[in-house]
N, C-alpha and C positions, 0 to 999 in steps of 0.2 A: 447657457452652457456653463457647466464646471469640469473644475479640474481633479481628476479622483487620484489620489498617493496610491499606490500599489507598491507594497514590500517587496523584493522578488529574494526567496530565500534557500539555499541551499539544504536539503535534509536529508536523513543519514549518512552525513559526511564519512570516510574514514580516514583518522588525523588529519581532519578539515579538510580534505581534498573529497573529489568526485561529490557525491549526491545525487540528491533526485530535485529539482527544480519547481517551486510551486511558490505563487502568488499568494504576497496577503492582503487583504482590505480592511482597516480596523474602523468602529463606528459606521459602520454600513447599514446601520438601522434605516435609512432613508432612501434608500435602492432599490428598484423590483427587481424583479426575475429578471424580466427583460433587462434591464441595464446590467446585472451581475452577469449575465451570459455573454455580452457586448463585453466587459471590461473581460472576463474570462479569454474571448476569443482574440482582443486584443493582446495582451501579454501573450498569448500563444503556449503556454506550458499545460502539464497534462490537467493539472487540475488548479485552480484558486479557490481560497477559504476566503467567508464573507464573514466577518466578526461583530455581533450585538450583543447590548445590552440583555439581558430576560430575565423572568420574572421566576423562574424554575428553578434554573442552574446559575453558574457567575457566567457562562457566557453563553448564546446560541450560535453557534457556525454551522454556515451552509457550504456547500462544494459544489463548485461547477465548472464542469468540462468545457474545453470547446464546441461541443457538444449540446451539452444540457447538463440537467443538477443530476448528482450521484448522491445517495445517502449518507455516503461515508468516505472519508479517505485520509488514511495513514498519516501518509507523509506531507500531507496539507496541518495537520494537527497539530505534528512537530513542527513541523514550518512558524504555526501559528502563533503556540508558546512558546518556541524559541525565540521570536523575535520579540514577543513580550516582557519574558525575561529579558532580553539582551536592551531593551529600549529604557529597561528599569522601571515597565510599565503591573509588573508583577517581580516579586519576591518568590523564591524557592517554597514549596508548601505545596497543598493537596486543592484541584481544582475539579469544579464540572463544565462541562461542556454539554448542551442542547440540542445533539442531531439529528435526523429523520432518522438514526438505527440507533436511538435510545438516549438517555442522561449518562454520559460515560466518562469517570473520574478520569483525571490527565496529573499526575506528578513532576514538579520541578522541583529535580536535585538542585543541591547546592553549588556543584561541577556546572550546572546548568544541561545535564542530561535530563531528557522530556521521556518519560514513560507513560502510556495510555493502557488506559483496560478497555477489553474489547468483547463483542457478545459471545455466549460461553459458544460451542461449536455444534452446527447444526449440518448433518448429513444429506444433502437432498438427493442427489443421485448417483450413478455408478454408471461407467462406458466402457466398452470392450477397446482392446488395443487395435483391431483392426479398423474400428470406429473412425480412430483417431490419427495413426498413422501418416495418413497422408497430407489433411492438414500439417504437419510438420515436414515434409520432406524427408520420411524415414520409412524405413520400412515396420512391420508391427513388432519382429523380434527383437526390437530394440527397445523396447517399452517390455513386451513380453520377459526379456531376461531378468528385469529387474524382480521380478515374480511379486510386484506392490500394485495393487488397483489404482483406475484411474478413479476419479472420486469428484463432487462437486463440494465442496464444504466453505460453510459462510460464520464468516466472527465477526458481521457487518456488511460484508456484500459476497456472494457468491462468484465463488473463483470454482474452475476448474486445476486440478491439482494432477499432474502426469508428470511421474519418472520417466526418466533417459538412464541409460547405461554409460560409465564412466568413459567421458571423450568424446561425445555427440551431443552435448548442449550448444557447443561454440558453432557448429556444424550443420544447426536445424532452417532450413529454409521454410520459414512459416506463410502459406497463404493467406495474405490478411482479409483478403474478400469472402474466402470460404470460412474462416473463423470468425470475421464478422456476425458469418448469414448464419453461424451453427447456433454465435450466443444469441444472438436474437430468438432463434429457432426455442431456447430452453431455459433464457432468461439469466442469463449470467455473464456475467461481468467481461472475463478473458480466459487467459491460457495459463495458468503459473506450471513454469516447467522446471524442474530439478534433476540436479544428480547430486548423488551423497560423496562426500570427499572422505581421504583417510580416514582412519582414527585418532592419530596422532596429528591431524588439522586441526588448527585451534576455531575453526568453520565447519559450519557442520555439512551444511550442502550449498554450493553456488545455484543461483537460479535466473531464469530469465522471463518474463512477465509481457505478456500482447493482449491488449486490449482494444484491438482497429475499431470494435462498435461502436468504440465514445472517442472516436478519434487520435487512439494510443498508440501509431504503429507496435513500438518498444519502449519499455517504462525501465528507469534504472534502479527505481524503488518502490516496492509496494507496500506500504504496514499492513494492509488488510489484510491480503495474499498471503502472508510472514506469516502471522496468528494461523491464520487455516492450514498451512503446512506443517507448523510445530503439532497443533492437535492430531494434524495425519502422522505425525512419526511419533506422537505419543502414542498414538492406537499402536501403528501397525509395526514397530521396529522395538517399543516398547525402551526407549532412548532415556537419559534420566530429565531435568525440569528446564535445564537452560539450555537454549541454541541459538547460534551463530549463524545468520547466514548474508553470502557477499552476490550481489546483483549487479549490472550495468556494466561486465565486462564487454561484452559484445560492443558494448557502444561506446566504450573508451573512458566512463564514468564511472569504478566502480564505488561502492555503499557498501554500508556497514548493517544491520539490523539485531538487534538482539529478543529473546522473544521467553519468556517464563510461564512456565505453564504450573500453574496446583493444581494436584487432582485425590481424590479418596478411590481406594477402590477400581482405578482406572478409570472414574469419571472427572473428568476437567470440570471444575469451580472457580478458573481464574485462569485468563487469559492477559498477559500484559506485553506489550510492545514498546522498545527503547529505541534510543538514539541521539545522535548530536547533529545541531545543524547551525551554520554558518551564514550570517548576509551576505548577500550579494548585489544590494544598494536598491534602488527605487527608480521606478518609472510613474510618469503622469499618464492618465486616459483621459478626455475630456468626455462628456457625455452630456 
């Protein structure tokens, strides 16, 4: 038996407070599956990144839910460079990373903000409001008034993407069995739920994120979800390249995300996801 360091690291902090909480494993080239799921479900957060060496990219990272492995995930990323940076285990500069959802550059600033680019936006499918409604504990005119489709769209993993009307995010009683059995049903990830704030917000919309499939009741941070949102309000609202948005109230955690979108033509060519994240110290798994 050994003893494996697990990083535990705070991501999309804002002014170092709140985040989203995810695991890091560095040198894990010598761990299966099975052991990365055990150390995963041990630390208990939504997701852990398992860090090797490869022969592709500077680095290969895996993610694993308590669960099981996801292809991708956000806030496990930043977690992962951040702490790299912060260990002085990397320098500020342009990196890759090796995931099941592609080779996808990762930037450290010099501030030690971590930006990732993420896969350009792929539309897989579209749900009526009444569809959906009740999964949230709402009625459909409240989705309906926002007069914005509900949408599935992936910049690495497949999110379901559904407005609320301003005042009913904080308010939604989600069924996590029944939106379990839906993603299972069509293959996607969770729920990303939005409302848009002011204009005079320096935020563009607050959101809230369920993914009960992989064992998420509520996430305070998604990067993946973040990308696929910005792309849906560069389609549909037609917003200009940068947005802001803040997650994890509901749970008393909130985050920060920043999200840049390029596009020609109204076709997105560049997807990029930011953020700051903070340690939170280290635990041992034995295994």
């Amino acid at each position: 038996m050994k003893n494996i360091t697990v990083e535990l690291v705070n991501a999309f902090t804002a002014k170092g407070q709140g985040g989203n909480p995810a695991g890091v494993v560095l040198n894990a080239a010598q761990l299966s599956d099975e052991q990365k799921l055990t150390i995963a479900q041990t630390v208990g957060y939504s997701e852990t990144a398992f860090v090797c060496e490869d022969d592709i990219a500077d680095y290969a990272v895996s993610f694993f839910t308590t669960a099981g492995e996801v292809d991708f995930c956000g806030h496990a990323t930043l977690a992962t460079f951040s702490i790299m940076f912060q260990k002085g285990l990397l320098k500020s500069g342009i990196y890759t990373q090796h995931t099941k959802a592609g080779i996808l550059p990762v930037v450290i600033e010099s501030n030690g903000r971590v930006v990732m680019e993420q896969q350009l936006p792929q539309k897989l499918a579209r749900f009526s409001y009444q569809e959906i409604a009740s999964y949230l504990g709402i009625e459909s005119n409240v989705l309906g008034s926002t007069e914005l489709p509900i949408e599935v769209i992936s910049t690495g993993l497949p999110d379901l993407i559904i407005p609320v009307s301003s005042g009913y995010l904080d308010i939604l009683v989600p069924d996590h069995e029944k939106i379990a059995q839906f993603c299972k049903a069509h293959d996607i990830i969770g729920f990303h739920v939005f409302e848009l704030c002011d204009s005079n917000s320096p935020v563009t919309a607050s959101c809230r994120n369920f993914a009960p499939l992989f064992g998420i009741p509520e996430e305070s941070a998604t990067g993946s979800a973040s990308g696929a949102l910005a792309c849906y309000l560069h389609e549909h609202l037609a917003l200009d390249g940068e947005y802001s948005f803040e997650q994890g109230r509901a749970m008393n955690c909130s985050s920060l995300i920043t999200v840049s979108i390029e596009a020609q033509r109204s076709l997105v060519n560049s997807v990029k996801v930011g953020g700051f994240a903070k340690s939170k110290g280290w635990m041992t798994v034995p295994i």
